[in-house]
N, CA, C and O atoms as a GROMACS GRO file, in nm:
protein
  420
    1UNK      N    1  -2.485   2.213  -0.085
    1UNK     CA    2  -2.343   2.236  -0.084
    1UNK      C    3  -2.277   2.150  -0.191
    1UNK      O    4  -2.290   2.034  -0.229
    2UNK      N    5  -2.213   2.240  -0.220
    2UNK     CA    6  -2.135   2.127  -0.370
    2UNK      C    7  -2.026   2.035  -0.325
    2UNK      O    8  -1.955   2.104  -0.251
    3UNK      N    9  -1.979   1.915  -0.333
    3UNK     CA   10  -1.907   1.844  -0.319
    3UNK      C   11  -1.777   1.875  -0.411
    3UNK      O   12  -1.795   1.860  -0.532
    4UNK      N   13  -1.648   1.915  -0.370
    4UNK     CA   14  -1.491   1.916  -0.428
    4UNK      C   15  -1.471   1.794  -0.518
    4UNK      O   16  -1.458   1.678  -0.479
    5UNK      N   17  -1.471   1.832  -0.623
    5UNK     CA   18  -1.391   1.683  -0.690
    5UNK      C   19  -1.342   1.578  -0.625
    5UNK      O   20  -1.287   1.586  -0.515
    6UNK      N   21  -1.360   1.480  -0.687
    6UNK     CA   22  -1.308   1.317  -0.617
    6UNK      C   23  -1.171   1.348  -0.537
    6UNK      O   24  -1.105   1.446  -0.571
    7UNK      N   25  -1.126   1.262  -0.426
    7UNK     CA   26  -1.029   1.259  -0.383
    7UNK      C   27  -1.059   1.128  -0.339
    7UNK      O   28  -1.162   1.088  -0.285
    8UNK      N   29  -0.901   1.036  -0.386
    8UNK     CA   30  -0.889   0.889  -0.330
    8UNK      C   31  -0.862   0.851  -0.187
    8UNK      O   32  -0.768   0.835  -0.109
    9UNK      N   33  -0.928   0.848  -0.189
    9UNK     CA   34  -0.936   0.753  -0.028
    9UNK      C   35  -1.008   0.837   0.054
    9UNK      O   36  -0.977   0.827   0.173
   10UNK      N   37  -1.088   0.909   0.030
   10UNK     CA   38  -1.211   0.996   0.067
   10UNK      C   39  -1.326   0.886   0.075
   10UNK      O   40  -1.294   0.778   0.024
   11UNK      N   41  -1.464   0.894   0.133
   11UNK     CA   42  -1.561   0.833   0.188
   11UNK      C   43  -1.689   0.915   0.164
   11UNK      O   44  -1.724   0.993   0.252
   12UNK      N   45  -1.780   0.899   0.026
   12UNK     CA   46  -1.872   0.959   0.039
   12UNK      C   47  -2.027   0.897   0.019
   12UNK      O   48  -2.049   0.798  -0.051
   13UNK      N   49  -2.108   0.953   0.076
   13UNK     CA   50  -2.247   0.924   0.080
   13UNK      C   51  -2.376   0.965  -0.075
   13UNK      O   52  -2.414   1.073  -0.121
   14UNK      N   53  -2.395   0.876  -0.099
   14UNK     CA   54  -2.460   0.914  -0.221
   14UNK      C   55  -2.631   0.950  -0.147
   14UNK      O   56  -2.713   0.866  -0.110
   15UNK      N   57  -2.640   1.059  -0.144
   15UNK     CA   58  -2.783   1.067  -0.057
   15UNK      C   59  -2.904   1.036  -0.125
   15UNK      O   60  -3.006   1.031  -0.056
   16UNK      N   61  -2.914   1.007  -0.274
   16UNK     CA   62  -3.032   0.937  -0.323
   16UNK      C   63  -3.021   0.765  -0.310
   16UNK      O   64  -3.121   0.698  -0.337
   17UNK      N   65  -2.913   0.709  -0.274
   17UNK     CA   66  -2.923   0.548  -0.272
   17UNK      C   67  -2.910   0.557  -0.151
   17UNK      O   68  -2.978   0.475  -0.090
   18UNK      N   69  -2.835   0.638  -0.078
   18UNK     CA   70  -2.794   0.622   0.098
   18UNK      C   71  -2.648   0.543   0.084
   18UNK      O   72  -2.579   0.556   0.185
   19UNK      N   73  -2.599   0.477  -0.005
   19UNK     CA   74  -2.494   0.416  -0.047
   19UNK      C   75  -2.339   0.464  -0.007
   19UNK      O   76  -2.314   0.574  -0.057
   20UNK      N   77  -2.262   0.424   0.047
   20UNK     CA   78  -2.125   0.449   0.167
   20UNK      C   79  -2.032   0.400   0.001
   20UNK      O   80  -2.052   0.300  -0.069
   21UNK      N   81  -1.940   0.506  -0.018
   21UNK     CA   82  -1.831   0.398  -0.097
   21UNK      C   83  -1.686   0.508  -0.072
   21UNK      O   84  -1.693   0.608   0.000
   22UNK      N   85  -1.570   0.471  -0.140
   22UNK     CA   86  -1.481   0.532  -0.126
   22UNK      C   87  -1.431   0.537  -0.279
   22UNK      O   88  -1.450   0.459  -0.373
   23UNK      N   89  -1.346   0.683  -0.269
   23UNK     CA   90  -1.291   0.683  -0.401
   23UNK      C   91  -1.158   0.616  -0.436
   23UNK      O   92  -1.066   0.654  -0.364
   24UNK      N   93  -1.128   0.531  -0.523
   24UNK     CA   94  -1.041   0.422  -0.474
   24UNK      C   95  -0.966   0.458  -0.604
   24UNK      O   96  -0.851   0.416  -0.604
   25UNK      N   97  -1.008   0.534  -0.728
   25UNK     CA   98  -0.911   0.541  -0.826
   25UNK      C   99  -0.975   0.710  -0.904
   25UNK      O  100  -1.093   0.732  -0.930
   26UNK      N  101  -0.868   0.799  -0.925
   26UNK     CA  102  -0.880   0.935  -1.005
   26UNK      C  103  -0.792   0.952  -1.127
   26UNK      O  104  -0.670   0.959  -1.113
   27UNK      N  105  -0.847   0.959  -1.243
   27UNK     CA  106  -0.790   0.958  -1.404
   27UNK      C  107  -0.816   1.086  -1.423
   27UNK      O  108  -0.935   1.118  -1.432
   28UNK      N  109  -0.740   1.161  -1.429
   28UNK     CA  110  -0.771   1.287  -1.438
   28UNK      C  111  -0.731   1.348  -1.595
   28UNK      O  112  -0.744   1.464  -1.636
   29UNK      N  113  -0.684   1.240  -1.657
   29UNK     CA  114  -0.646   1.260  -1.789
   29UNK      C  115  -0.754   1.157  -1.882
   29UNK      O  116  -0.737   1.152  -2.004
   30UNK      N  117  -0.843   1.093  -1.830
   30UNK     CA  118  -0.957   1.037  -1.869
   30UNK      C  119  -1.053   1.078  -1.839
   30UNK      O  120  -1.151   1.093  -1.911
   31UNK      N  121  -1.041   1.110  -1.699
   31UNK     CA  122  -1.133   1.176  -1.604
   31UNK      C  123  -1.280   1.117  -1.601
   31UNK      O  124  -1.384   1.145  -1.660
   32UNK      N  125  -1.242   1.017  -1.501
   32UNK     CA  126  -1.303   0.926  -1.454
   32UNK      C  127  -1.251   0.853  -1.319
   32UNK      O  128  -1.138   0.819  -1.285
   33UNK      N  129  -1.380   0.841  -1.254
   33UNK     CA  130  -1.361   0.806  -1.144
   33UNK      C  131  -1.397   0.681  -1.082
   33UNK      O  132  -1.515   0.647  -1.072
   34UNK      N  133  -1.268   0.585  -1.023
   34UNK     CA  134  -1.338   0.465  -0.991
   34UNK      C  135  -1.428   0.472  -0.847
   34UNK      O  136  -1.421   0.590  -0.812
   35UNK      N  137  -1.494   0.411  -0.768
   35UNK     CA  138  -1.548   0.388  -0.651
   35UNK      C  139  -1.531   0.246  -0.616
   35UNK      O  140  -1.482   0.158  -0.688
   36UNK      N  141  -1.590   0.233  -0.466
   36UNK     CA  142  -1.571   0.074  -0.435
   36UNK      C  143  -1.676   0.121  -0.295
   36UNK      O  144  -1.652   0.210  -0.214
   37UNK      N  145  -1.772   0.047  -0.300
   37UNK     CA  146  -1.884   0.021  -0.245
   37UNK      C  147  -1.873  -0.017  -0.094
   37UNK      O  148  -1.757  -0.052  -0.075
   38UNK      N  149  -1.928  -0.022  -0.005
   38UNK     CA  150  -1.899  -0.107   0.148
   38UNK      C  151  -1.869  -0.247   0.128
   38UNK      O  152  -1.763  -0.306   0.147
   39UNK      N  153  -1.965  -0.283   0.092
   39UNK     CA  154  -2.062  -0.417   0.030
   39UNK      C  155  -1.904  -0.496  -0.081
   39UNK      O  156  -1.892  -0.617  -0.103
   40UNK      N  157  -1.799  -0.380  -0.135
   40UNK     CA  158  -1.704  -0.411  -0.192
   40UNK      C  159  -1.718  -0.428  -0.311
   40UNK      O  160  -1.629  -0.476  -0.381
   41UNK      N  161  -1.859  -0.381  -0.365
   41UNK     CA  162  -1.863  -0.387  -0.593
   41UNK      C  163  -1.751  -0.278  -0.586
   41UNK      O  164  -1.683  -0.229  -0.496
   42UNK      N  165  -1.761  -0.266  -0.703
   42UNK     CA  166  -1.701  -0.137  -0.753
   42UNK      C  167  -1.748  -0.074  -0.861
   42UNK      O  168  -1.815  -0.158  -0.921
   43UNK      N  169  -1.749   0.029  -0.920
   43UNK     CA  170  -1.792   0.128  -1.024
   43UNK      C  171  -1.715   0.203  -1.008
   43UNK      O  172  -1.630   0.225  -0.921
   44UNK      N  173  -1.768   0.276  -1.162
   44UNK     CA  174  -1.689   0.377  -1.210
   44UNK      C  175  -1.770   0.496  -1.297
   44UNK      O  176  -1.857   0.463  -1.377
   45UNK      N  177  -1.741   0.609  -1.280
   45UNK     CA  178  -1.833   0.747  -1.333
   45UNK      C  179  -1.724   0.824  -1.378
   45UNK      O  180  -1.612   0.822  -1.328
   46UNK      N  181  -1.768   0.906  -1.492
   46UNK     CA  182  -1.695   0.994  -1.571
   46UNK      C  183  -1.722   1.118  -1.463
   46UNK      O  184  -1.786   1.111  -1.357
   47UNK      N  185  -1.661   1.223  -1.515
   47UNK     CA  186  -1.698   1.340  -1.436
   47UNK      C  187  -1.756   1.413  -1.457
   47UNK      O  188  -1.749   1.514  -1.388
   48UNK      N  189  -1.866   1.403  -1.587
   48UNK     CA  190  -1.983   1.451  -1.567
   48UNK      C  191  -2.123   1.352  -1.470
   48UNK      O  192  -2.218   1.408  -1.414
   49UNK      N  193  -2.107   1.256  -1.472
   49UNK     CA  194  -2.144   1.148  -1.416
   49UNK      C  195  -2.155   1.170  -1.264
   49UNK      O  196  -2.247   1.188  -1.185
   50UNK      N  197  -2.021   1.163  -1.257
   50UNK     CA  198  -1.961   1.196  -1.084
   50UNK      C  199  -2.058   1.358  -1.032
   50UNK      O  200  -2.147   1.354  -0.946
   51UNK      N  201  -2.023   1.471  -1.094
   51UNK     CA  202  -2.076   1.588  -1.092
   51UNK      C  203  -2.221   1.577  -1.031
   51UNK      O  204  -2.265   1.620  -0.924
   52UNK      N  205  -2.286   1.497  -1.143
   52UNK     CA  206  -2.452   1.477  -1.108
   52UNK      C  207  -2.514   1.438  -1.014
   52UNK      O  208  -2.636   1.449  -1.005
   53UNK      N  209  -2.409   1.361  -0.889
   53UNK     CA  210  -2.425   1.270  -0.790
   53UNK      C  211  -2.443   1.367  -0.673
   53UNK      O  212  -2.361   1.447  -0.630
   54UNK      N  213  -2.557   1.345  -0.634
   54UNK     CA  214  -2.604   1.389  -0.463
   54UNK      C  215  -2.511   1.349  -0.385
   54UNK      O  216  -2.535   1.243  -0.327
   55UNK      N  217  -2.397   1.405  -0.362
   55UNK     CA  218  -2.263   1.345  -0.223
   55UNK      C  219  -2.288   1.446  -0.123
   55UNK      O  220  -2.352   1.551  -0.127
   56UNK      N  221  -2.202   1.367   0.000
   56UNK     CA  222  -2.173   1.437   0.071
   56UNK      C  223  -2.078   1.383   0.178
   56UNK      O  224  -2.120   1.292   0.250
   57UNK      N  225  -1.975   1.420   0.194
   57UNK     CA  226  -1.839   1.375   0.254
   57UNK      C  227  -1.903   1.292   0.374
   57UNK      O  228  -2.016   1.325   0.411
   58UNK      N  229  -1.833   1.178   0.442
   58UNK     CA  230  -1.879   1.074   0.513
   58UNK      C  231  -1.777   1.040   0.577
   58UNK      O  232  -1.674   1.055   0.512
   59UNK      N  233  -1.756   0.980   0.724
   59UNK     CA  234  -1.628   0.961   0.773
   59UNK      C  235  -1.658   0.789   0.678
   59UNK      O  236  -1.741   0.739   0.602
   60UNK      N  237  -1.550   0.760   0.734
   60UNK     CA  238  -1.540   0.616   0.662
   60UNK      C  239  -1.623   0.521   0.826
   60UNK      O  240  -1.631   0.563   0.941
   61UNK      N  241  -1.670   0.394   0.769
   61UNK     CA  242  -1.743   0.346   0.824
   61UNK      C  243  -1.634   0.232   0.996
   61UNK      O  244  -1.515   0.200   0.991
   62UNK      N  245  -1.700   0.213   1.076
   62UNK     CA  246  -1.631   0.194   1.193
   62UNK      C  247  -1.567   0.058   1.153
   62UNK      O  248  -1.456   0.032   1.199
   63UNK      N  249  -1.622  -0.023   1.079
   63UNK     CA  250  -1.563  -0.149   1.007
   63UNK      C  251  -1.552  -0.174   0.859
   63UNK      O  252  -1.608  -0.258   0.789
   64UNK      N  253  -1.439  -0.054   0.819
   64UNK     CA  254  -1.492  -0.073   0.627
   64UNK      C  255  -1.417  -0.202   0.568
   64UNK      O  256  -1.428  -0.228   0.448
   65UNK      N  257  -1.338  -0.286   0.655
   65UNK     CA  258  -1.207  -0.385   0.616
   65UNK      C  259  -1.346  -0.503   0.551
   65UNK      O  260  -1.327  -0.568   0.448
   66UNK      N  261  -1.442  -0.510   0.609
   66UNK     CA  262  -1.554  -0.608   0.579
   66UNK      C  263  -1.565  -0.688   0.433
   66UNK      O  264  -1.564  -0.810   0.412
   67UNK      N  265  -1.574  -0.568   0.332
   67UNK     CA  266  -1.581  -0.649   0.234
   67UNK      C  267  -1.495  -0.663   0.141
   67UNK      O  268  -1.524  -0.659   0.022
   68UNK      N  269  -1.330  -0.689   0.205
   68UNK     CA  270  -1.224  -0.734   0.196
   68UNK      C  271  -1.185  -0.868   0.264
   68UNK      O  272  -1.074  -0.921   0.263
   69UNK      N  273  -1.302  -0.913   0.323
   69UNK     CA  274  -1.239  -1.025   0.453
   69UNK      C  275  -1.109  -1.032   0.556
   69UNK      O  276  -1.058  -1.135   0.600
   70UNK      N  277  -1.075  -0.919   0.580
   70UNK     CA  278  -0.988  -0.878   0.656
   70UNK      C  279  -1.030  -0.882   0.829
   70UNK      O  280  -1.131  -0.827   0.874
   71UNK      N  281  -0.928  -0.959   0.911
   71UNK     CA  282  -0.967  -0.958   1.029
   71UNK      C  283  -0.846  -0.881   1.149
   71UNK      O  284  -0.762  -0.848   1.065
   72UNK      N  285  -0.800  -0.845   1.253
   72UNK     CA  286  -0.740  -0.806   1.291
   72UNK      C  287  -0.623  -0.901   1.323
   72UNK      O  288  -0.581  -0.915   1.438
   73UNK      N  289  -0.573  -0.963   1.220
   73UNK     CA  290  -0.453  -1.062   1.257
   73UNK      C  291  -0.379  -0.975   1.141
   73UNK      O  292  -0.258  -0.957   1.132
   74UNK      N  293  -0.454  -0.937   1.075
   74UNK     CA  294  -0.416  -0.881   0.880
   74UNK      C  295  -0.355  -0.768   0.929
   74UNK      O  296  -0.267  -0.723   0.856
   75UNK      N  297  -0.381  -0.699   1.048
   75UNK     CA  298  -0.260  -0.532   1.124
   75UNK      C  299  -0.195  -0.542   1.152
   75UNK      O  300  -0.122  -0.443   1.158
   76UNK      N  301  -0.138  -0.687   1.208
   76UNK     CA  302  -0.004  -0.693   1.222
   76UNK      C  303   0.131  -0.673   1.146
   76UNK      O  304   0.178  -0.695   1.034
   77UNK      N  305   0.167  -0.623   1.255
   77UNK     CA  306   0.325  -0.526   1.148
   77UNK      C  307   0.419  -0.628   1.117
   77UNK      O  308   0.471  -0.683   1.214
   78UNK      N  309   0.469  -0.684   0.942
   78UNK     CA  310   0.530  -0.755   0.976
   78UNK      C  311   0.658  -0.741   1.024
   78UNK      O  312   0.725  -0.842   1.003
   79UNK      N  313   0.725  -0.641   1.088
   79UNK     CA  314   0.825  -0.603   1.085
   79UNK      C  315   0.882  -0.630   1.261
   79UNK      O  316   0.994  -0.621   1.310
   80UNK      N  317   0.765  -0.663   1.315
   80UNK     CA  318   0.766  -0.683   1.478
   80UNK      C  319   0.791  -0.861   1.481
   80UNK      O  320   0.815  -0.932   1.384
   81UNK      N  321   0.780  -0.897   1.601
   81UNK     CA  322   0.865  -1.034   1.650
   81UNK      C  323   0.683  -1.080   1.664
   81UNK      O  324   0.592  -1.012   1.712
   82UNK      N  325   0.677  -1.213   1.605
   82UNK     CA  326   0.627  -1.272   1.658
   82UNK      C  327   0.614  -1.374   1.759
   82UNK      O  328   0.686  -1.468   1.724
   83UNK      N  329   0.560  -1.400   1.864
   83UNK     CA  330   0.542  -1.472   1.969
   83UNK      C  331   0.450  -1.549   2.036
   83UNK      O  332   0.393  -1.511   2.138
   84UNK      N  333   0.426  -1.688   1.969
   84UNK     CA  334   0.347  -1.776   1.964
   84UNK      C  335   0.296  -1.799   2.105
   84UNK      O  336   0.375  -1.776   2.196
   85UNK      N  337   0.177  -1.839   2.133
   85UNK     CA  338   0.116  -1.840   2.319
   85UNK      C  339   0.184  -1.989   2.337
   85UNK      O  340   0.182  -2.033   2.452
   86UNK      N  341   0.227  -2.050   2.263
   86UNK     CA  342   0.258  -2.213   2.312
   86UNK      C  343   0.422  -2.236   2.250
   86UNK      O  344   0.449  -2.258   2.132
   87UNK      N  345   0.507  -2.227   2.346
   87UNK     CA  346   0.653  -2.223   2.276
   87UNK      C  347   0.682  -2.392   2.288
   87UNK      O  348   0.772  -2.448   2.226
   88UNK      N  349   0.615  -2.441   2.353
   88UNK     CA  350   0.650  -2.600   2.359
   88UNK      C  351   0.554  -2.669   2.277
   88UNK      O  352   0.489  -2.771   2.302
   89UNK      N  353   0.555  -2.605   2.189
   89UNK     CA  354   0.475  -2.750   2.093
   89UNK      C  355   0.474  -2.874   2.029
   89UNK      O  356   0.595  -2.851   2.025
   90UNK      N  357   0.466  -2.936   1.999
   90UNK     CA  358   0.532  -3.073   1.968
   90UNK      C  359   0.626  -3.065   1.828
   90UNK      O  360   0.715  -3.147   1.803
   91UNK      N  361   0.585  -2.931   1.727
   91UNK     CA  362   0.730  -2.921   1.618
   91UNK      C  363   0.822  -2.906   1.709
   91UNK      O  364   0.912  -2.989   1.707
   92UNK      N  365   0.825  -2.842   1.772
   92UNK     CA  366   1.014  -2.804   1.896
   92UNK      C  367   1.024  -2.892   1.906
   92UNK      O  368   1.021  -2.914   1.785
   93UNK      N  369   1.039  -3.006   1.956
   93UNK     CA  370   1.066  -3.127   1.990
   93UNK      C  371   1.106  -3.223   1.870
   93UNK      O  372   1.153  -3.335   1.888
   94UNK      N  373   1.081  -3.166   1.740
   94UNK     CA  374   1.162  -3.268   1.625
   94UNK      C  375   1.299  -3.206   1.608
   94UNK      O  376   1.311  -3.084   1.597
   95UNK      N  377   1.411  -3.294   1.607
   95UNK     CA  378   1.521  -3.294   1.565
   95UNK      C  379   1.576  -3.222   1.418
   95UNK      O  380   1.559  -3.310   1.334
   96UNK      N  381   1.617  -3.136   1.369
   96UNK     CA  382   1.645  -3.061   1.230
   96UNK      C  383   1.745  -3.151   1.206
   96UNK      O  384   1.832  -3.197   1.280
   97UNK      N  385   1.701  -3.181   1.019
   97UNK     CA  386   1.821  -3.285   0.991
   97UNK      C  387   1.963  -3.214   0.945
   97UNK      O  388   2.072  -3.269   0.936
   98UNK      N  389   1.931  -3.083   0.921
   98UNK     CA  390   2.031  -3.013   0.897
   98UNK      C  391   2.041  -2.828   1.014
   98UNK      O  392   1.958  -2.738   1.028
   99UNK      N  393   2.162  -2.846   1.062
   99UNK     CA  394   2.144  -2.737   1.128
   99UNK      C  395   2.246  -2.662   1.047
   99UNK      O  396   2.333  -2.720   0.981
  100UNK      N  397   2.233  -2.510   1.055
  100UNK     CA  398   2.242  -2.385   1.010
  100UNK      C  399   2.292  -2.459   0.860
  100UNK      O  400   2.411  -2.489   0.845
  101UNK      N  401   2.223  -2.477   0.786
  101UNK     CA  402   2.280  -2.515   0.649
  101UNK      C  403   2.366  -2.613   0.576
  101UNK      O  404   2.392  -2.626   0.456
  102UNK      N  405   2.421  -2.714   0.744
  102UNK     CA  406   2.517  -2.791   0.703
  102UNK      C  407   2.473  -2.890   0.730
  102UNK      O  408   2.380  -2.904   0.810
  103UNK      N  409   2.549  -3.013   0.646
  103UNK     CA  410   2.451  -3.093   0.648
  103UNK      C  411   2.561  -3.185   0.722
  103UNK      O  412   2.678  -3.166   0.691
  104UNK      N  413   2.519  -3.319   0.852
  104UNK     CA  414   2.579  -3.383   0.916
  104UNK      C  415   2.605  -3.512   0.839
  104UNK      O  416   2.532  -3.567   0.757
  105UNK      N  417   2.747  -3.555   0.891
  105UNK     CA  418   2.769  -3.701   0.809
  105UNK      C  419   2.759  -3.789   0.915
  105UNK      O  420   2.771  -3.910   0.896
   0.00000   0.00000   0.00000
């Protein structure tokens, strides 16, 4: 089965290395294609290059954040409230030398 031209952020299997990567960049006016590995190298193939490659579409892997060092603190939305497990910590308890911007005489 022939594999569709690159698409970024697609997940494919190179079946002669066994190799997992994603397509992470498409030049279609160079036409060339970057990749980025599990493992996190990266390469890059022209599209005759790309063409020649044994693929075959792949879901993406159950932990691909890996070789980014990404852990599940990195999903947090920053747009939500954060809420520390310990509201009495010993910073609360220092005095601000300036409150809301003004400064006391």
């Amino acid at each position: 089965m022939k594999i569709p031209g690159p698409q970024i952020g697609k997940w494919y299997k190179d079946l002669q290395s066994n190799a997992l990567f994603e397509v992470v960049a498409w030049d279609e006016a160079q036409q060339c294609v970057d990749i980025q590995y599990l493992d996190g190298e990266v390469s890059e193939y022209d599209l005759e290059g790309w063409e020649q490659l044994a693929l075959e579409r792949a879901e993406p892997p159950e932990d691909w954040r890996t070789p980014f060092e990404l852990d599940g603190a990195d999903n947090q939305d920053p747009d939500e409230p954060f809420h520390p497990e310990d509201w009495d910590g010993p910073l609360n308890h220092i005095e601000p030398q300036y409150t809301s911007g003004v400064e006391e005489i």
